[in-house]
C-alpha positions as CSV (number, residue, x, y, z in Angstrom):
1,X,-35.6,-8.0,-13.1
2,X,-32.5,-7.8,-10.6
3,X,-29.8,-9.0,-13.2
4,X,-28.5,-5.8,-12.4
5,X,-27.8,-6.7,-8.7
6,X,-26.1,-9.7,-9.8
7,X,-23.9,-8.1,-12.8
8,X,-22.7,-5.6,-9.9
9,X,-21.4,-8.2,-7.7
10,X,-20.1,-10.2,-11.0
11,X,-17.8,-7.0,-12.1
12,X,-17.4,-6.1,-8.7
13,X,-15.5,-9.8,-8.0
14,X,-14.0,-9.9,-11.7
15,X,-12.4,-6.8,-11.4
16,X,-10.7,-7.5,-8.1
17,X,-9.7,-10.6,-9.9
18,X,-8.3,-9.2,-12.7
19,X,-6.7,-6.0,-10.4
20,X,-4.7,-8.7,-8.5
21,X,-3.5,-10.5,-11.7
22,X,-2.1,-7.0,-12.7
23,X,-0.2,-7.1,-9.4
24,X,0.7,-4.3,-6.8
25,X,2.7,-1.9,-9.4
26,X,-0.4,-1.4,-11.0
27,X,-2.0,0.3,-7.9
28,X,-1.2,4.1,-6.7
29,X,-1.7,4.1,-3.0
30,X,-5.3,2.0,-2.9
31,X,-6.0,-1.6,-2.0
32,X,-7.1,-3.5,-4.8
33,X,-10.4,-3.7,-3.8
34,X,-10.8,-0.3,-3.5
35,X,-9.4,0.6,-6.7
36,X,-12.3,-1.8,-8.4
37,X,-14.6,-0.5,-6.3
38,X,-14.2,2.9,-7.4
39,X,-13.5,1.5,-11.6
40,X,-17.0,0.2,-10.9
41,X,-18.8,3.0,-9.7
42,X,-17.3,5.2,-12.0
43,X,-18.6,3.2,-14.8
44,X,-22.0,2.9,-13.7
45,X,-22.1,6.7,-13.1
46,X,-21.1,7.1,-16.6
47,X,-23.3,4.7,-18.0
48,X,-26.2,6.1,-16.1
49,X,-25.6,9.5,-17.1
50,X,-26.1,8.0,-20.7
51,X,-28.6,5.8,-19.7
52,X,-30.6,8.4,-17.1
53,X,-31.0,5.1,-14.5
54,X,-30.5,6.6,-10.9
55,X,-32.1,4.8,-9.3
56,X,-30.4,1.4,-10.9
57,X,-27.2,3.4,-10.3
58,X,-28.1,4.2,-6.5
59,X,-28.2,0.2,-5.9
60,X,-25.4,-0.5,-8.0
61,X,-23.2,2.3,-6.0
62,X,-24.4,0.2,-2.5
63,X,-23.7,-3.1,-4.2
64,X,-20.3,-2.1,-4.8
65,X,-20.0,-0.5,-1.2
66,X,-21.6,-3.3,0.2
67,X,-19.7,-6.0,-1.3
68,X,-16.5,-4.4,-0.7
69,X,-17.1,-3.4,2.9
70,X,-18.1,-7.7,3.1
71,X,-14.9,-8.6,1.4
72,X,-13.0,-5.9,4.0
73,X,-14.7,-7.8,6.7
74,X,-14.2,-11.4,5.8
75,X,-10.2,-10.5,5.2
76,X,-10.0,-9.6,8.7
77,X,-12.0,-12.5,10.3
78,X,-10.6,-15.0,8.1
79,X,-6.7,-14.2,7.6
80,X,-6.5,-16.9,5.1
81,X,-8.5,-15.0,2.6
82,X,-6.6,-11.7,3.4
83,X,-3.9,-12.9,1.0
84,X,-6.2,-12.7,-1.5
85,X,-8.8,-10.5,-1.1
86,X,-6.5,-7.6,0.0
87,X,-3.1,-8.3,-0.8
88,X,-0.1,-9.2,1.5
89,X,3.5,-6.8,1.1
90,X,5.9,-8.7,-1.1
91,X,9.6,-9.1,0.1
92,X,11.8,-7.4,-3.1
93,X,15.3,-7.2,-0.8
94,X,16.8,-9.1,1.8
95,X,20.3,-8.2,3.4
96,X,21.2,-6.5,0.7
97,X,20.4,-8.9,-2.4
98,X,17.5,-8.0,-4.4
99,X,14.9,-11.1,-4.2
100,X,14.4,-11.7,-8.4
101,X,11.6,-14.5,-8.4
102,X,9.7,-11.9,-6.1
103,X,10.1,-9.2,-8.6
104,X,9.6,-11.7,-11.4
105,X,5.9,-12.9,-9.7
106,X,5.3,-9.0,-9.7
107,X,6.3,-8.4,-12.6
108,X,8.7,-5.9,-11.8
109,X,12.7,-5.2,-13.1
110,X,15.6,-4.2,-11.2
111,X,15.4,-0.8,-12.5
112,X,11.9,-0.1,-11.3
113,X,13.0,-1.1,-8.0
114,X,16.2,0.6,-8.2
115,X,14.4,3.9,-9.1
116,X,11.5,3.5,-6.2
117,X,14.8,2.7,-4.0
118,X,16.3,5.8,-5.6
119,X,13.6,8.0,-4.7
120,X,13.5,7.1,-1.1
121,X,17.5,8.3,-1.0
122,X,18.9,4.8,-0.9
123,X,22.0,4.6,-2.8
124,X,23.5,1.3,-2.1
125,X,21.6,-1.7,-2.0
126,X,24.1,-3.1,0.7
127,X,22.3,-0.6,2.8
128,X,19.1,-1.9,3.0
129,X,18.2,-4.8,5.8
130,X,14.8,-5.7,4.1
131,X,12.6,-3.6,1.4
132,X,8.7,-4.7,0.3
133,X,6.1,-3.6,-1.6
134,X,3.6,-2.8,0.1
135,X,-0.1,-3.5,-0.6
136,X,-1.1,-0.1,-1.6
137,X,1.8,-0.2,-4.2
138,X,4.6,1.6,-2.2
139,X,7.9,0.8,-1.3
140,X,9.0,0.1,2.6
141,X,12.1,-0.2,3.7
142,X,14.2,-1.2,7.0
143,X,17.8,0.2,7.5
144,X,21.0,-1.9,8.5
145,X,22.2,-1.0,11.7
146,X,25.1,0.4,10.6
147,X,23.1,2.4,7.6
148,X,20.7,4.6,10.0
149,X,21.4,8.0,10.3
150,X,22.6,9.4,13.6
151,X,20.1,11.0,15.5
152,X,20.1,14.1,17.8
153,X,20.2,11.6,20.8
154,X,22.9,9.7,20.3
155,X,25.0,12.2,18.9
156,X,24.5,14.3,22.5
157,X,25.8,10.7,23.7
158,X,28.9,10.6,21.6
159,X,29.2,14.2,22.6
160,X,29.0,13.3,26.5
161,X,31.5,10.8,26.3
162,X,33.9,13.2,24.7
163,X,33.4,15.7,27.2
164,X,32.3,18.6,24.7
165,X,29.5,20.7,24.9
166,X,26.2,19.7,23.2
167,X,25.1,22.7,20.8
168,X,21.2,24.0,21.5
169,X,18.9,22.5,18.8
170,X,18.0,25.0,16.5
171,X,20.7,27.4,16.4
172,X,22.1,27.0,12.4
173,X,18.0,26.7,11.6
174,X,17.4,29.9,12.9
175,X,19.7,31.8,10.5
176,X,18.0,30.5,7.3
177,X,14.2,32.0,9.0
178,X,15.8,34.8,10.1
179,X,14.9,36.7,7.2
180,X,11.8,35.6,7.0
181,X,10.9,36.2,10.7
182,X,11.9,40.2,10.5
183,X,8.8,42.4,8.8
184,X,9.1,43.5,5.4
185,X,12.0,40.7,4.5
């Protein structure tokens, strides 16, 4: 009578399973456990439409909410299981040198890092102090020192120190709107 209940949790814990066996490339921007949470109810909704079951779909739609809102909580009382039940971001570059038996656990190549790298606007790997991917799939990235761009306030430094005049933010932006800003242009 409530084998249903139970087969919800089952796929609901089999698919996050299988989800992080497939690894973080294989997720757009969602935890893992939201991305089986979602598989799930998406295939319940289909098979109830087939089936015409609401109200067996109803209780497997708060199953799956349910167990993934327990599985959320447990992660952050008990850090231990975070690893697994949500994921942890997985070192891919480290001064520079691309970290291969990370990539190899991931299941990633040096050219799918090298384009994700790419796409940020990192040319040189020499640049980069430490890169991960992140739980939700992404790539972050920290600088070298001597890699970050300069920013308005340290130029105005360099500029004090040279005794020449700091030019007021805005000025070369206001040419390119100018058109726009004037009616009818």
């Amino acid at each position: 009578m409530y084998n249903f209940a139970y087969e919800a949790v089952v796929v609901v814990v089999f698919g996050l399973a299988a989800l992080r066996l497939a690894g973080k490339k294989a997720i757009a921007e969602m935890t893992t456990l939201e991305m089986i949470t979602l598989l799930a109810i998406g295939t319940v909704i289909g098979h109830a439409v087939s089936e015409n079951e609401l109200w067996k779909t109803l209780v497997c739609i708060a199953i799956f909410v349910a167990v993934m809102l327990i599985f959320q909580f447990l992660a952050l009382k008990f850090p231990v299981l975070e690893k697994w039940l949500i994921g942890r971001p997985t070192l891919v570059v480290k001064d520079g040198q691309i970290q291969e038996h990370n990539l190899r656990k991931m299941r990633m190549t040096m050219e799918q890092l090298e384009l994700r790298l790419r796409r940020k606007g990192i040319a040189n790997l020499s640049d980069i102090r430490t890169a991960t991917i992140e739980i939700d799939g992404r790539i972050g990235y920290e600088l070298k020192e001597s890699s970050l761009p300069l920013t308005r306030g340290q130029a105005e430094q360099i500029l004090a120190a040279l005794n020449q005049p700091v030019p007021p933010l805005g000025q070369a932006q206001s040419e390119l709107f100018e058109k726009i800003r004037k009616p009818g242009g």
